[in-house]
C-alpha positions in Angstrom: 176.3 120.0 -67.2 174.7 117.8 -64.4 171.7 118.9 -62.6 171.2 117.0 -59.1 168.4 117.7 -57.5 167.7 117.5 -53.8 164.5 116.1 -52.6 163.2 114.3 -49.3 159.9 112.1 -48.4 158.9 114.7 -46.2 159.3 118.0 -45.2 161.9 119.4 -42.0 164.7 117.0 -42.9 167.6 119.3 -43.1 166.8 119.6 -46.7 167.8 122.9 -47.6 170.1 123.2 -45.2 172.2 121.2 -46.8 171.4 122.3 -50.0 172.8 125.6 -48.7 176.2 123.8 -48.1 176.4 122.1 -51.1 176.4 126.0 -52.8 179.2 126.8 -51.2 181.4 123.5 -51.8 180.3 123.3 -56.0 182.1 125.4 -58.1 180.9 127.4 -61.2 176.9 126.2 -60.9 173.7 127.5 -61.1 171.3 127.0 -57.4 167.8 126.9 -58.3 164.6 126.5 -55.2 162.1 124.6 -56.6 160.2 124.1 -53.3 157.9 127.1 -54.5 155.2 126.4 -52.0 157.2 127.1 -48.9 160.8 128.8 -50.8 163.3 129.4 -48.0 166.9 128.7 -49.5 167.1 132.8 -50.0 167.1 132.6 -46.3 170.7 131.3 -46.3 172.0 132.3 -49.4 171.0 136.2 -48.9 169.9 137.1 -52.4 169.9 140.6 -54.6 167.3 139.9 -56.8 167.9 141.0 -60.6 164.9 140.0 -62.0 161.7 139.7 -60.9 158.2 138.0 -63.6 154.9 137.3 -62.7 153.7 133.9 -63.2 149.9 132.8 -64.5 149.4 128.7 -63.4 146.1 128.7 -64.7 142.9 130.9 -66.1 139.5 132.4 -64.6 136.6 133.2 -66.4 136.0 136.7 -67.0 132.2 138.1 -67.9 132.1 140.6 -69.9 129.4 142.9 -68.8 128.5 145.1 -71.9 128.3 141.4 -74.3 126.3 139.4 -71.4 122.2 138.9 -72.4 121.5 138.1 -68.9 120.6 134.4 -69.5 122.2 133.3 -66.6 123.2 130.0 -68.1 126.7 129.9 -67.0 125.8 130.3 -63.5 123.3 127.2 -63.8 125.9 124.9 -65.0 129.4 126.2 -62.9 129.9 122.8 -61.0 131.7 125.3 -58.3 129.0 127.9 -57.9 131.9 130.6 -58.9 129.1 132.6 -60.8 126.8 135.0 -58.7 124.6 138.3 -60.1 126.7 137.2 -63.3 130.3 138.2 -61.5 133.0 135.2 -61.1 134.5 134.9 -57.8 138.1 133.9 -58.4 138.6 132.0 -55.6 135.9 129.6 -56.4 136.8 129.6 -60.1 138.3 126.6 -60.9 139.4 127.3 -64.4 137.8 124.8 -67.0 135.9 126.9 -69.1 133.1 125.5 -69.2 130.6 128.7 -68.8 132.7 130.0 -72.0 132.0 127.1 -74.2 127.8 127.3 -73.2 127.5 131.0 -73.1 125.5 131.9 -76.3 127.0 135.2 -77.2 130.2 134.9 -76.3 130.6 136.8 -73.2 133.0 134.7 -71.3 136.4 134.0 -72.0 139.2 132.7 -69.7 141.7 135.5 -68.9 145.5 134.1 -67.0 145.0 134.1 -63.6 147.9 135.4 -61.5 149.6 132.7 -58.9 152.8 133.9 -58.1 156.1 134.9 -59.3 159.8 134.0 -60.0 162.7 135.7 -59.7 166.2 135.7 -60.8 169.0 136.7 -57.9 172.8 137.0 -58.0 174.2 135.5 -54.5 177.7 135.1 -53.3 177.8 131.5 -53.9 176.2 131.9 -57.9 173.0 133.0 -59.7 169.6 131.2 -57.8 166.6 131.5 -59.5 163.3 130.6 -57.3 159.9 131.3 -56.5 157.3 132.1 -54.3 153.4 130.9 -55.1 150.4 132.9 -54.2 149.1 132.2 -51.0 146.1 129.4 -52.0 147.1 129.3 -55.2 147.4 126.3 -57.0 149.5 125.0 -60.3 153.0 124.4 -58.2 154.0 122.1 -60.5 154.0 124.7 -63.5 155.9 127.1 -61.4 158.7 124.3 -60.6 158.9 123.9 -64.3 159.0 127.2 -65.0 162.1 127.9 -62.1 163.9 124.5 -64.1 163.5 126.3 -67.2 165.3 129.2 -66.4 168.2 127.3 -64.2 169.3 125.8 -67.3 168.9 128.6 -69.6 171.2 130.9 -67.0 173.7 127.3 -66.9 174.1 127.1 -71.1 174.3 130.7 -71.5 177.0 130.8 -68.6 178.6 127.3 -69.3 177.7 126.4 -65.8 178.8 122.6 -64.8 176.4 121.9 -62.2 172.5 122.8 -61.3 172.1 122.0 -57.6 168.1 122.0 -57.0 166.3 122.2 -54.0 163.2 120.2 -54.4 159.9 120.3 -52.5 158.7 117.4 -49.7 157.1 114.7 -50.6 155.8 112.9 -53.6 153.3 114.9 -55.6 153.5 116.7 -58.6 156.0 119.1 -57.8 158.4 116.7 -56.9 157.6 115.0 -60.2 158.6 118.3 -61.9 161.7 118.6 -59.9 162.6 114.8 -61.1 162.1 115.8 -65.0 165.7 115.8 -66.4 167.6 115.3 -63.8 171.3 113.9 -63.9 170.8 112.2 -60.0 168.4 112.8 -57.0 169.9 113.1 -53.8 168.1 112.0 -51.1 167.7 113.5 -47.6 165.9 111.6 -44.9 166.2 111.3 -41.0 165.9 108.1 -38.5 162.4 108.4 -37.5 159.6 106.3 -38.5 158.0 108.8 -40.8 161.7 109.1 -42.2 161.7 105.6 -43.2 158.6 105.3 -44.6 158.5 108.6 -46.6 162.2 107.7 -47.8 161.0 104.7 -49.5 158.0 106.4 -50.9 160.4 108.5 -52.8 162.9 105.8 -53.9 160.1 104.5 -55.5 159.1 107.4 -57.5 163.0 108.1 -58.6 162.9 104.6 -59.8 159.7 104.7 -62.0 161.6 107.8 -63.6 164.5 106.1 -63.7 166.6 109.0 -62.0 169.7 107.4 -60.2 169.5 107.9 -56.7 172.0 108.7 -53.5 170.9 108.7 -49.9 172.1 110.5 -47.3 171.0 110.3 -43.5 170.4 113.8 -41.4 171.0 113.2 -37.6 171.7 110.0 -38.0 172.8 109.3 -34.5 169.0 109.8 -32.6 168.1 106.2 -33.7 170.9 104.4 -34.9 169.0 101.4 -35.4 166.5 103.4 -37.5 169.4 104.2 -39.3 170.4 100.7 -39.7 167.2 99.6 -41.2 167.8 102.8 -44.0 171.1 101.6 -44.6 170.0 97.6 -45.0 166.9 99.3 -47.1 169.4 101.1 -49.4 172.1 98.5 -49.4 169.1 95.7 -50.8 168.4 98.5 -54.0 172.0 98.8 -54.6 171.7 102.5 -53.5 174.8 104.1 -51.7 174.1 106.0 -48.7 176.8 108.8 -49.6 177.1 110.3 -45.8 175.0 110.2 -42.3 175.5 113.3 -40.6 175.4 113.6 -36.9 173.2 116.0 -34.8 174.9 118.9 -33.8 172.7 122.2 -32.1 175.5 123.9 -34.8 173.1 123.7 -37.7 170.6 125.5 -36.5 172.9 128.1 -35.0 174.0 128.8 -38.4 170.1 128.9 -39.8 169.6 131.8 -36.9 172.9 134.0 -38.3 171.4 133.2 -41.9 174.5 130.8 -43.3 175.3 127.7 -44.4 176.7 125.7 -42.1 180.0 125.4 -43.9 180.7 129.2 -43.6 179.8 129.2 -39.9 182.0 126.5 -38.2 184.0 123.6 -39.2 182.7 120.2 -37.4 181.3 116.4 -38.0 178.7 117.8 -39.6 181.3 119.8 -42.6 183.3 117.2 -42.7 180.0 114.8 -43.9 178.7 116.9 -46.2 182.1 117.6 -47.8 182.3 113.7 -47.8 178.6 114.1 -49.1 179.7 116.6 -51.9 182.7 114.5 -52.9 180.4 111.4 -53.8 178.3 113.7 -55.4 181.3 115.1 -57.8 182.8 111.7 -58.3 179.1 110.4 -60.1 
């Protein structure tokens, strides 16, 4: 079983779009949207959800009203001035305990604090296990984990060859969580100057986690000497740039009837990320 996961330096670079096509080129494989702050891949793939579990990223303090003696301690030493008339405010709650371990009859205690939840879904293309965090809430990273977790226990039970990830943006802990285990990271970027930069932000994090890396260029062709400088980038890190896809008004056309690209028309842009999906199988 290989488990590529699909990340870019920053967010709106065709990422899951492709993603999308890549489900309906792999066969027998488990899809799995790790990009739990802002989930979206349901959008193309049209999910029935089977499952559906609450997930706790963190805890709250909870006072216990009947136990309390009134001393007001905890409120004098919350750092975050969650405690008021001896009542936490959740939202302000940052979780460490601290008013439990001063409290001096034992009133407090940290209860799981809800963030969000997961879900299990059968879809046309395979099962697709994602996520969708509370709004404001916090602990993405935990909920990634938590949506890996599950991919592969769906792909060993099912004998699955692939687990084609959609990652979140950027380079923070999510993405860090997405990176954990994986087989290779495929790359998505675009020809802008933000593009660039933000692509070799996330070379560099692959490459302190030693995950193998492939690049491949979205729209390639509205700065062709942007792409250039990715491509001489790449080619001085011994990374292959597996396909550069072409702009075409076609992708988002398919985003608006809610499919992959590869199930609405046949184009340049199929025809690279077929190309895309065929380095991809060949690794």
């Amino acid at each position: 079983m290989k488990e590529i996961v699909v990340l870019s330096g920053k967010g709106g670079t065709g990422k899951t779009s492709i993603v999308a096509s890549l489900a309906v080129l792999a066969e027998n494989k488990v899809l799995a949207d790790c990009d739990v702050d802002a989930a979206d891949l349901d959008i193309l793939l049209d999910p029935s959800i089977q499952e559906k579990h609450d997930f706790a990223g963190g805890k709250v303090a909870f006072i216990d009203s009947e136990k309390c003696a009134r001393c007001n301690i905890c409120a004098q030493v919350c750092r975050f001035d969650a405690i008021t008339d001896l009542k936490v405010d959740p939202l302000n709650c940052e979780g460490c305990g601290f008013c439990s371990h001063v409290c001096p009859v034992d009133a407090i205690t940290m209860q799981p604090s809800f963030s969000g939840n997961w879900f299990i879904s059968s879809t046309k293309y395979g099962p697709l296990v994602h996520a969708r965090l509370g709004i404001g809430q916090e602990n993405s990273g935990k909920l990634v984990a938590e949506v890996k977790r599950q991919a592969k226990i769906i792909a060993q039970s099912t004998g699955a060859s692939w687990i084609i990830i959609d990652g979140p943006p950027g380079t923070g802990c999510p993405v860090i969580s997405s990176l954990s285990g994986a087989s290779t990271a495929l790359l998505v970027t675009e020809p802008t100057l933000s593009g660039v930069h933000d692509l070799k932000r996330i070379i560099e994090v692959c490459q302190h986690f030693k995950v193998p890396a492939l690049v491949c260029i979205n729209k390639f062709d509205i700065n062709e000497e942007n792409t250039r400088l990715i491509e001489k980038h790449c080619q001085s890190l011994n990374i292959s740039v597996a396909a550069k896809i072409p702009f075409d008004t076609v992708v988002t056309e398919a985003m608006v009837q809610g499919k992959p690209v590869l199930e609405y028309t046949k184009g340049r842009v199929s025809q690279e990320i077929e190309k895309l999906w065929n380095a991809i199988d060949s690794l």
